[in-house]
N, C-alpha and C positions, 0 to 999 in steps of 0.2 A: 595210399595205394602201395603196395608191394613190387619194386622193381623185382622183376625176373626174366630168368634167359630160357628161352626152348632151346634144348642144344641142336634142331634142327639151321640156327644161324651161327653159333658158335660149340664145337665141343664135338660133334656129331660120333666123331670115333675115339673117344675118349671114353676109358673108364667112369665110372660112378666117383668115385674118388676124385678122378682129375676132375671130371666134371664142377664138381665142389666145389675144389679149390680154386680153378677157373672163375667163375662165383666170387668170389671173394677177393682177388684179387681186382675183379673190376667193377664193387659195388651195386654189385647184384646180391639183394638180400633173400631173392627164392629161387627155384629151380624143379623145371617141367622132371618128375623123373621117370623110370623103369622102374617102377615095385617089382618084377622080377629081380634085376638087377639087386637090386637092397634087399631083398629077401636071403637072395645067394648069400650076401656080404654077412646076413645075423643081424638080431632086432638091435642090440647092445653092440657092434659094433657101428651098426648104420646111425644108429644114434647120437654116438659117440663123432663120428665123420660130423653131422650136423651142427650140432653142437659147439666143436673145437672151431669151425669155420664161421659162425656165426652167421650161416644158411636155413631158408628154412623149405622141405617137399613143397610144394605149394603145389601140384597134381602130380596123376600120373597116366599112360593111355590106358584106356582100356586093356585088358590081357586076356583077350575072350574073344577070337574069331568068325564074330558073326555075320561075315559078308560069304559065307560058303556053307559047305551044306552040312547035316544036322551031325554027321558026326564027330567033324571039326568040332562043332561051335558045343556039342554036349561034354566032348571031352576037354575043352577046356572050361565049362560053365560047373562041372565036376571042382574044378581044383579053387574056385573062386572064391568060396569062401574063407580057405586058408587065406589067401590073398588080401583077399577084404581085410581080414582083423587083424593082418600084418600092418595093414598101412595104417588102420585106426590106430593102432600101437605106437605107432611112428610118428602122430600126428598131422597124416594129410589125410585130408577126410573128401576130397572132390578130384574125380575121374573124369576124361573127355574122350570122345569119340569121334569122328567124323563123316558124315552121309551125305553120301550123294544121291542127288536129287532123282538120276534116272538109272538105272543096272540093268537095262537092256532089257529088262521083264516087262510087264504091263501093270502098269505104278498102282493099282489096287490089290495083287499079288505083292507086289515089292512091300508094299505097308503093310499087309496082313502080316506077312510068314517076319520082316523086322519087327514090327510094333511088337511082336510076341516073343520075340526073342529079346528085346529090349525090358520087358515086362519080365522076364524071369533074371533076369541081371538086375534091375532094380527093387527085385527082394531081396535078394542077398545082401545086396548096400543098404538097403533099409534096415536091417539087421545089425549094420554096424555103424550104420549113420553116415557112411558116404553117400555124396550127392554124382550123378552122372549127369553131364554137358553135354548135350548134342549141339556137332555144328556146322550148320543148316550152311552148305559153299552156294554162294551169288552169283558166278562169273557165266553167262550164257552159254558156254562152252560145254558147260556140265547139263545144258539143256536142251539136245539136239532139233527134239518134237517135241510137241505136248505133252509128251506120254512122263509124265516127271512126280514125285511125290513132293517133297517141300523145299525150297531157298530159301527163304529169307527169315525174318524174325517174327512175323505173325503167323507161318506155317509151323515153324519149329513148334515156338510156344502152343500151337495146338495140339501137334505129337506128346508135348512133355505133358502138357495137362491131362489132355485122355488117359495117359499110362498110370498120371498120379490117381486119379480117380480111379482107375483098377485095384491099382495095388492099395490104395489107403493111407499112401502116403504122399510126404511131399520131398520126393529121392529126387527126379527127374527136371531138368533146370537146362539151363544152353551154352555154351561156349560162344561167346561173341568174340567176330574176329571183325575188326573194322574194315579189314577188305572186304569180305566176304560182306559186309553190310552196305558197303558204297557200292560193289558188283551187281546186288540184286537190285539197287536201285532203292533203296531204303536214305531215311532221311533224319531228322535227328526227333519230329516226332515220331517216329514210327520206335526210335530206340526208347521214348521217354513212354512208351506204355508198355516198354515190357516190366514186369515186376519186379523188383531187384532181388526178394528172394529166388528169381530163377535163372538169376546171374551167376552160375557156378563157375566161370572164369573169362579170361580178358585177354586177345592179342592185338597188337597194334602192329602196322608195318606203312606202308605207303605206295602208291598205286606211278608206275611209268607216266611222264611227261607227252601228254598229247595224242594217250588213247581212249577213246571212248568207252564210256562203261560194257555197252556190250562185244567191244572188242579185246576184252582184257584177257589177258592169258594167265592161268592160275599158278603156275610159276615164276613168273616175270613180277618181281616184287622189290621195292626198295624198302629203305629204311625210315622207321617213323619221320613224319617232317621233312624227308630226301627233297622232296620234290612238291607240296603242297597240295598236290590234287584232290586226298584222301582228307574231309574236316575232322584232322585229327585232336584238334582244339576244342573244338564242337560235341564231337563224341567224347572226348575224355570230362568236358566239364558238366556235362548230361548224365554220365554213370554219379559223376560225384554228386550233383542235384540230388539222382535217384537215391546215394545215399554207400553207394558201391563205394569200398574201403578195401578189397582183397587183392591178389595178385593182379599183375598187367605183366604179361611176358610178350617180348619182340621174337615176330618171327618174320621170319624173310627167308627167300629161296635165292637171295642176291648171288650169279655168278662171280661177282667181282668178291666177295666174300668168302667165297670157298675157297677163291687162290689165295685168301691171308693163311697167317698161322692161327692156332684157335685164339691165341693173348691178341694178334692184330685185331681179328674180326668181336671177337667181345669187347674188345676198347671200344671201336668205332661204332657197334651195340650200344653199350652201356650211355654214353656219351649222346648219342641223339635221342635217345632216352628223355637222360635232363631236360636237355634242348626242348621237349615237349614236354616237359613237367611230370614227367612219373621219376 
């Protein structure tokens, strides 16, 4: 597995560049990034960054605004495929998203007008052989009423699959985050049937000491192993069964983290990391 850092735990206001180097100095061999960002910088210079630092993109977010309305999301589903073939160039081939389960619609509208906006995002990366991660948040919090389209990993992977079956290919895959997996209430069989080609990427963090699953707060997050709640032993050695070999990046929303400096908070990253074996 591929150590890597979200810079949403360390970096977060750092250039592309620092961000790198950040990277590198705390044995982090990948890095969540902005394809905008490395687009701005040029294919041969962003290249060049990777390269020298001995990093490797290992994603990046989606760059496509599709939780608003069609003009947003056309005019940026317009420039997308610049985009796309930038990062293929660059060598990261797998995008992420994130969806929530409920948007205040009524969750057969909420899936129609997304799934279809999802569907035309995943031609264009079919096109250039990026894969897109949906990832399906667990935490009850995001589930007011009923009224909700998917949490967990056997809803997702029925969104990705439908989409695959439209489009003809196989672009659409999940971002598994193991909070978000212990949140919904999922289990380690539940992770060992998802398929691992639709493993398109991996976060680990760790869930607060002594609250129940459906009282967890989707910010309130520690560091992989901080606190044991989260079987983060379990889920890590379940991908690797399935055969999962690709990034694992730590994300945390830890306050205590943000008062570090970026080198404090990516040490203390990097480090419990190890501690759980990526």
């Amino acid at each position: 597995m591929i150590r890597s850092l979200s810079p949403v735990t360390a970096g977060a206001g750092l250039s592309l560049s620092e961000q790198v180097a950040l990277c590198a100095r705390h044995d982090f061999a990948g890095l969540e990034i902005s394809v905008q960002a490395a687009h701005a910088m040029g294919l041969e210079a962003a290249q060049e960054l990777f390269r020298s630092h001995g990093v490797a993109p290992v994603t990046f977010g989606l760059p496509v605004e599709w939780r608003k309305d069609d003009a947003i999301f056309e005019r940026d589903l317009e420039r997308l495929p610049e985009l796309a073939a930038f990062a293929a160039r660059l060598g990261v081939s797998r995008c992420t998203t994130w969806v929530l389960p409920d948007n205040g619609a009524p969750a057969s509208e909420y899936a129609q007008i997304s799934s279809a906006r999802f569907e035309k995002i995943a031609r264009v990366f079919a096109a250039h052989e990026v894969a897109l991660g949906l990832e399906f948040l667990g935490p009850k919090m995001f589930r007011p009423t009923e009224n909700f389209w998917f949490y967990d990993i056997a809803g997702a992977l029925e969104v990705a699959e439908e989409i695959n079956r439209k489009i003809g290919a196989e672009t659409v895959g999940l971002l598994v985050d193991c909070w978000h997996w212990h949140a919904s209430g999922g289990n380690l069989m539940d992770l060992a049937s998802c398929p691992i080609e639709r493993v398109v990427h991996v976060h680990i963090n760790d869930a607060p000491r002594g609250v129940s699953r459906e009282n967890l707060e989707d910010n309130v997050r520690e560091l992989p192993g901080e606190t044991g709640e989260i079987d983060i032993a379990g889920f890590l050695s379940t991908l690797r069964a399935l055969g999962y070999s690709g990034a694992v990046a730590v994300e945390t929303f830890s306050e205590e983290l943000k008062k570090l400096t970026p080198d404090e908070a990516a040490h203390r990253a990097s480090e419990a990391m190890k501690r759980v074996g990526v």
